[in-house]
N, C-alpha and C positions, 0 to 999 in steps of 0.2 A: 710919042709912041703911037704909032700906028693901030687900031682896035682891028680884031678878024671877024668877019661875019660867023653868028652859033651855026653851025652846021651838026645835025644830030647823029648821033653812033647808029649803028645799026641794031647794037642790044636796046636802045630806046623804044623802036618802032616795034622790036618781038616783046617788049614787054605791053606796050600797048593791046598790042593785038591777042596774047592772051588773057587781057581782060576782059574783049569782044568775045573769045571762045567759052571762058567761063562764062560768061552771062547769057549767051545761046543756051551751053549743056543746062541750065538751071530754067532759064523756057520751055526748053524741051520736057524735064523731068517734071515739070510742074505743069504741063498738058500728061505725060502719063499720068500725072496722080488723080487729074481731074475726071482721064476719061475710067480710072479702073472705079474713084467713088461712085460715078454716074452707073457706070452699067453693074456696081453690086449693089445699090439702090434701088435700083430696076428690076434686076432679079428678085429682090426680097419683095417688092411690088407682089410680083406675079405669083411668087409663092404664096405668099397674103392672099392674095384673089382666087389662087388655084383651093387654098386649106378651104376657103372663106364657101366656096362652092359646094365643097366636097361635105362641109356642113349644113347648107342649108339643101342637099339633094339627099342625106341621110336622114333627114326633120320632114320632109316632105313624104318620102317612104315611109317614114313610123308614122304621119297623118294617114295617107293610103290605107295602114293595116289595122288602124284603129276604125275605119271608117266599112274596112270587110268584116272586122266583125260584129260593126254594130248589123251590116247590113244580115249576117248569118246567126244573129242573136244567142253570139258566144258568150257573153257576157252575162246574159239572162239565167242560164242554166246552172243549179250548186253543184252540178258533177261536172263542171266546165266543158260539157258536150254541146260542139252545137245543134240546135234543132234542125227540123226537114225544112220548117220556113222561117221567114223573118219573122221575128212579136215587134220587136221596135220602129220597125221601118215598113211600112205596107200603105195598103190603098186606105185602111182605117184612122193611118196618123194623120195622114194627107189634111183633114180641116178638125187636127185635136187641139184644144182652146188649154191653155196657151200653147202654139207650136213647139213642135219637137226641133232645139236646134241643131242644125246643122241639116237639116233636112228640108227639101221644097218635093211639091208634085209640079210645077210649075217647067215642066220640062221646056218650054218655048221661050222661055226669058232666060234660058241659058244655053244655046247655040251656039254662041260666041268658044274657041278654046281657051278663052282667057275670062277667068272672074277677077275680080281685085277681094279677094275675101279678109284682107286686113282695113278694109273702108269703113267708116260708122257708116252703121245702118245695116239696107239689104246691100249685098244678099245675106242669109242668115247663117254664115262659116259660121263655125265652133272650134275651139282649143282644142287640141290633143288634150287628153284626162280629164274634159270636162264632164262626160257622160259616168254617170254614177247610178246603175240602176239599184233597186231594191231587188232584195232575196235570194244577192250573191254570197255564196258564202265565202268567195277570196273575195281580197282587191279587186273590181272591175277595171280600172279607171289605168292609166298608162301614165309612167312615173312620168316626172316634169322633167324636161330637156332643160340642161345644163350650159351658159357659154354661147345662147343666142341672143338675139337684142327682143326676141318676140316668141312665146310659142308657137308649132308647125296649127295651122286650120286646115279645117277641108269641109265638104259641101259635098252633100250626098243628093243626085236630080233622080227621083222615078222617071223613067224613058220609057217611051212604046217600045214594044220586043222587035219590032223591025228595025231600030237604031242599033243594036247589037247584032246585026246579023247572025242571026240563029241558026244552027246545024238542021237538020231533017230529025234530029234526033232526039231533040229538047221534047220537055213533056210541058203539058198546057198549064202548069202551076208557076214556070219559069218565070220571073220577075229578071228584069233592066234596069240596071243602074247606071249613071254617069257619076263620077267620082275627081270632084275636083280637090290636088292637095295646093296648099302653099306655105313654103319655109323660109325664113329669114338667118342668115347666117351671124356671124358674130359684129357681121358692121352691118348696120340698117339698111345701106344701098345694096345689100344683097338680096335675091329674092329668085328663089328658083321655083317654078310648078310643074305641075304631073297633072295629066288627065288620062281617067284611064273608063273603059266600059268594061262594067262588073255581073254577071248575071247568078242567081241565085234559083 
């Protein structure tokens, strides 16, 4: 008996070949899945970073206004009025033994628009609520921020009255200030600042 060479059907080859198709569509679907986890990972990144900012530039503002009013000695006063000048902040605290922190007269060692005010040591930045004067009769002191890795600092520099370009109109009691804040957001590598010229 004579044997015939296998010659294959033609349903062999279509079955083959849909199992090249199937394992394509499963490449494929498994790059879309890859590319939608990567860019919603991404996104939640940036929202992270976006909140992350959004916090420590509202930390930095609340050092700001804690630091006008020490400069307008709102705090000082029992009818929480503030006075015409500063008591806390002036040419008198300048060499008060032991300094006043968060205050320098040392305007020339700060030129720079950047201090690193969460450094040990100088420069001598102060916590938001740290300032607690005697003879208030509310709360002085600014509640403690919540959900940062650091309380907001800031750094109050006496300036000469020509660093704040003064109007024609200022009266000669007007005091300069340079006002440096810095905030940390809820991750450490966050860190926004503010500087601002404040006159009183």
């Amino acid at each position: 008996m004579k044997m015939q060479p296998f010659k294959p059907k033609a349903n062999d080859w279509q079955k083959g070949s849909s199992l090249i198709i199937a394992l394509v569509f499963l490449v494929v679907l498994t790059m879309l899945g890859l590319g939608v986890f990567f860019s919603t990972n991404s996104e939640e990144q940036m929202a992270r970073n976006f909140r992350d900012q959004e916090i420590g530039l509202q930390g930095a503002e609340v050092a700001l206004n804690e630091a006008k009013m020490r400069i307008s000695a709102s705090h000082d006063k029992d009818n929480n009025v503030p006075t015409t000048l500063p008591i806390a902040l002036s040419l008198a605290t300048c060499f008060k033994s032991p300094a006043e922190p968060g205050f320098s007269c040392d305007h020339s060692a700060y030129l720079s628009p950047f201090v690193d005010l969460f450094a040990s040591g100088t420069p001598p930045g102060t916590d938001v609520g740290s300032y607690n004067p005697t003879g208030a009769s509310v709360n002085p002191t600014s509640p403690t921020l919540y959900g940062v890795t650091a309380q907001p600092r800031y750094l109050i520099v006496l300036s000469p009255l020509e660093n704040c370009s003064l109007g024609s109109g200022e009266g000669a009691t007007t005091r300069c200030y340079k006002i440096f804040a810095q905030a940390r957001g809820r991750l450490p590598g966050t860190r926004v600042n503010l500087v601002e010229m404040y006159t009183n």
